[in-house]
N, C-alpha and C positions, 0 to 999 in steps of 0.2 A: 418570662422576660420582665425584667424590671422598670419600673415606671421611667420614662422620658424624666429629664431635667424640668420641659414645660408643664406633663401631667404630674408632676411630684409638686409643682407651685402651683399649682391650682386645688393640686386636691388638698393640701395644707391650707390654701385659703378659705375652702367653703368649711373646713374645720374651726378654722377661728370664726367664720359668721356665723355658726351654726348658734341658733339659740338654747339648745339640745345640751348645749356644753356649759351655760352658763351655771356658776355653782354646784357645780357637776365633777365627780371625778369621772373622768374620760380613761378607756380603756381603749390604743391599738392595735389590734388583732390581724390576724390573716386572711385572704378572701379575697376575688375578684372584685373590683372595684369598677369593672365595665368602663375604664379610664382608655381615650385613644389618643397617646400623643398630645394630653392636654384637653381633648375636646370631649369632658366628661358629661353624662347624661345628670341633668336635676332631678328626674323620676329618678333616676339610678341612684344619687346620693339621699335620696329621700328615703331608699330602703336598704340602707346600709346597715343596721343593725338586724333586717330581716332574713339576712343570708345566713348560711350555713355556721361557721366559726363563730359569727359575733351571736348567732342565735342559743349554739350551745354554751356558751358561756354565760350570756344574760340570765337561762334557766336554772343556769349551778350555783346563782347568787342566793345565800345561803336564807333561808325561810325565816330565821332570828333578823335578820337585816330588811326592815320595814321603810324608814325613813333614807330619803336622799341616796337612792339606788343610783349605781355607776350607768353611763352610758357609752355605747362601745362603737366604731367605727374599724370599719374594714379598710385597710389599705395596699392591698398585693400580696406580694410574696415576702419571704422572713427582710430579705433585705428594706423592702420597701415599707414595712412597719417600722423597721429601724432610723432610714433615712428620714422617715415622715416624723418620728417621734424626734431628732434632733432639728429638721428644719421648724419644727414648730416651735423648738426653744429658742430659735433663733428669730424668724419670724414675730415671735410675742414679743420680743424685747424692744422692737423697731416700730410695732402697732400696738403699746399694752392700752393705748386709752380706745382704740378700737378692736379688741377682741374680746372674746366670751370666754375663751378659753384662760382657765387660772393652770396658769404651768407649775404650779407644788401642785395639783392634782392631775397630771398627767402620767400616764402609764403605758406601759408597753407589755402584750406578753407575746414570745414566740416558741416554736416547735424548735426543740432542742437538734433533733437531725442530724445528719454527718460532716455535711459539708461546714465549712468556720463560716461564720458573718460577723464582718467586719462591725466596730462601733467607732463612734469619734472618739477623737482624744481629747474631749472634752470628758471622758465616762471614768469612772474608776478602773471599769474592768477592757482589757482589748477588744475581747469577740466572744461569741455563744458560748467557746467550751470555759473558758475563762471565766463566763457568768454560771456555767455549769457548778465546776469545781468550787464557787464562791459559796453556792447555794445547799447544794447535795453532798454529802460525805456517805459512800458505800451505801447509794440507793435510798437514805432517810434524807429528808429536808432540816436545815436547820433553820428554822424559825426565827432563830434570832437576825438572822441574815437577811435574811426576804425581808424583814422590816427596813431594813437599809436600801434598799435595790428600788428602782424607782422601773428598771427594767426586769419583767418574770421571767423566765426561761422553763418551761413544761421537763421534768425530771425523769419522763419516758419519751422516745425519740419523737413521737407524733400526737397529735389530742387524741386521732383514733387509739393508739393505745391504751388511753385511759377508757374505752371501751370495751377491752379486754379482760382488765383485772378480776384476780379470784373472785372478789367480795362478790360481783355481778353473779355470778353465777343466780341467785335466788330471784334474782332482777328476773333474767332471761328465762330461768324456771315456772312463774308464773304469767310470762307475757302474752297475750292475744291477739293475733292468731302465733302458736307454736313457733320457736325462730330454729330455724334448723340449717346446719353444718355438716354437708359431704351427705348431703338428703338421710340424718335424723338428727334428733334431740340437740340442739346443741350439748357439750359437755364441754366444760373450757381447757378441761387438764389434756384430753383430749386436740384441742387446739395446740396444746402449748408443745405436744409431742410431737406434732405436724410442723410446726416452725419449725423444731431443733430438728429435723430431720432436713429441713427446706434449707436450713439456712449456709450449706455448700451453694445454694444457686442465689446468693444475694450481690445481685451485680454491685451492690456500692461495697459491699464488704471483702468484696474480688479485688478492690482497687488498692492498694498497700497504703497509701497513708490512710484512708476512711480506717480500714481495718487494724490498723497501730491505734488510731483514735479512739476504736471500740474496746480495743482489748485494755486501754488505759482504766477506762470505765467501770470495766468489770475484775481490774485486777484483786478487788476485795475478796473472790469467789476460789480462793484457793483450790476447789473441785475442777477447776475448769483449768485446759491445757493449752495455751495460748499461742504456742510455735505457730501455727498456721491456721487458718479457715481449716482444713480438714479437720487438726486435731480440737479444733474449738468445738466443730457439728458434733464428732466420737464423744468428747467428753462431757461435753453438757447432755447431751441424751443419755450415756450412761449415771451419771450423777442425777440425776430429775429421776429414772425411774428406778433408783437405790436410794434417795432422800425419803429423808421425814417431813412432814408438813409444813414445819416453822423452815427446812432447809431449801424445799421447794417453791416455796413465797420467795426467795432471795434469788433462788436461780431463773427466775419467772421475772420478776423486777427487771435484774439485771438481761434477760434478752427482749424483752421489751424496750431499754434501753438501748440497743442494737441494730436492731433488726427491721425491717420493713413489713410492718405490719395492715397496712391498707387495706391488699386485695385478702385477708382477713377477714376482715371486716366486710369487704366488700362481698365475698363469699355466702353473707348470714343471707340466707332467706323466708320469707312464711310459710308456711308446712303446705297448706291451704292456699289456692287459688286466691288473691287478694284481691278486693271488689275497690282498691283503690291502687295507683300506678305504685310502680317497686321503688321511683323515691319516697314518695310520700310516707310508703313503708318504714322504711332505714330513716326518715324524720321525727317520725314517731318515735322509731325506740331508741334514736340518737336522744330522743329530749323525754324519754323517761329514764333512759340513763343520767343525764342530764340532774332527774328529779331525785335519783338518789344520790346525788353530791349536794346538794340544794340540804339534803334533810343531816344532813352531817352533824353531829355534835359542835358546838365551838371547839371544844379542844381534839377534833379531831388530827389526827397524822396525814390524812390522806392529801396530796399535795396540792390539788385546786382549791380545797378547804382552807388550807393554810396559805395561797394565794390570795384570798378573800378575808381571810381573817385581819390578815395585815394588810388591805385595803381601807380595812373600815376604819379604823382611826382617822382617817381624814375623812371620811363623812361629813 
């Protein structure tokens, strides 16, 4: 549920006091905000960057970026990072001799996802898929793009999918204690054969416009048969396990952008009895994943890299 009218103006206001913000570029993100109708906790806004979303992204801020590090705030769900990132443009113009917040360094990033989110008509682009297609062309980022965008949009449907990707694999290879998938070893190709197989049972993709929306997405993937959910699940498993490597990176992208990846994710466990609770677990190797986006080349491809990269200019 989306923040109340009152908690959307209050949580914009402890934004603008925030001292956290001043000369700062500000990052809004995803995440419970412990917000009730306005009457939000000050413990709670005190650890807004400590929660899960704004946590994984603070660590992927890239290990070359030393000085004047972003600082990020949680505000609900996709909608309510959106509403919050325009009330704050509005808000600022009305208190700019009492705010901290400098709005050319304000940002937004959200989970791209199925359903559309609306923007203001104040934005260049209408809604998510719109800032989609602005950004990504057949599953690559254009770079030159995101430097315009003041709003990110994640180029696989969820952040947990970027938990997913091939590269991890060596990540997840040497992690402590063992992370294991369908009780062994994880493998992630493995994984990926398990979705294509799953992805007849994807309740949003059951829903005719979600699923027109996805197949728009993937229409670059010529292997893939797009009539129906059935013949999407037939062909993408067939094509993935008759692909070459470079073709199976593309059909993997492209159902990651899809697909409902979560209980994936949520699936991974320690081989080993863990002498710490099972989130604490998935914290841990959420933010050494985390550390392998962090150690990225500047000129990398990888799309939170290039999110980052084109942040730091305003520095």
């Amino acid at each position: 549920m989306s923040l109340s009218n009152a908690a959307l103006q209050q949580h914009c206001q402890t934004i603008i006091n925030s001292r956290r913000a001043l000369n700062k570029i500000v990052i809004l993100c995803e995440g419970n905000i412990h917000a009730d109708e306005g009457r939000a906790s000050p413990v709670g806004y005190r650890q807004l960057e400590k929660l899960p979303d704004a946590n994984f992204y603070k660590a992927c801020i890239p290990v070359w970026w030393q000085q004047k590090r972003p600082e990020f705030f949680i505000c609900g769900d996709r909608q309510d990072v959106i509403n919050t990132y325009f009330e704050l443009q509005k808000m600022h113009e009305q208190l700019r001799d009492d705010s901290y917040l400098n709005k050319d360094k304000l940002f937004a990033i959200i989970d791209l996802d199925l359903p559309l989110c609306k923007f203001d008509d104040s934005y260049p682009v209408t809604d998510s898929e719109a800032l989609f297609y602005s950004v990504y062309q057949q599953g690559k980022i254009n770079q030159q793009a995101i430097l315009e965008k003041s709003i990110f949009i994640t180029g696989l449907i969820y952040k947990e999918a970027y938990f997913l990707i091939p590269d991890l694999q060596p990540v997840f290879d040497d992690y402590s204690p063992s992370v294991y998938f369908n009780n062994a070893p994880i493998n992630l190709k493995e994984v990926y054969q398990e979705m294509g197989r799953k992805l007849i049972n994807d309740g949003n993709l059951k829903q005719q416009d979600q699923f027109l929306r996805a197949c728009k997405r993937i229409r670059h993937c010529g292997q893939l048969n797009l009539n129906s959910l059935d013949d999407l699940q037939q062909s993408w498993s067939t094509a993935f396990n008759t692909a070459n490597e470079s073709t199976q990176h593309i059909l993997i992208y492209a159902l990651l952008s899809i697909h409902q990846v979560k209980n994936y994710w949520k699936a991974l466990e320690p081989h080993e009895e863990p002498s710490i609770p099972a989130e604490r677990f998935k914290e841990q190797l959420t933010l050494k994943i985390a550390d392998f986006y962090a150690r990225q080349a500047r000129d990398s491809t990888h799309h939170i890299s290039c999110f980052f990269k084109a942040l730091s200019k305003w520095a």
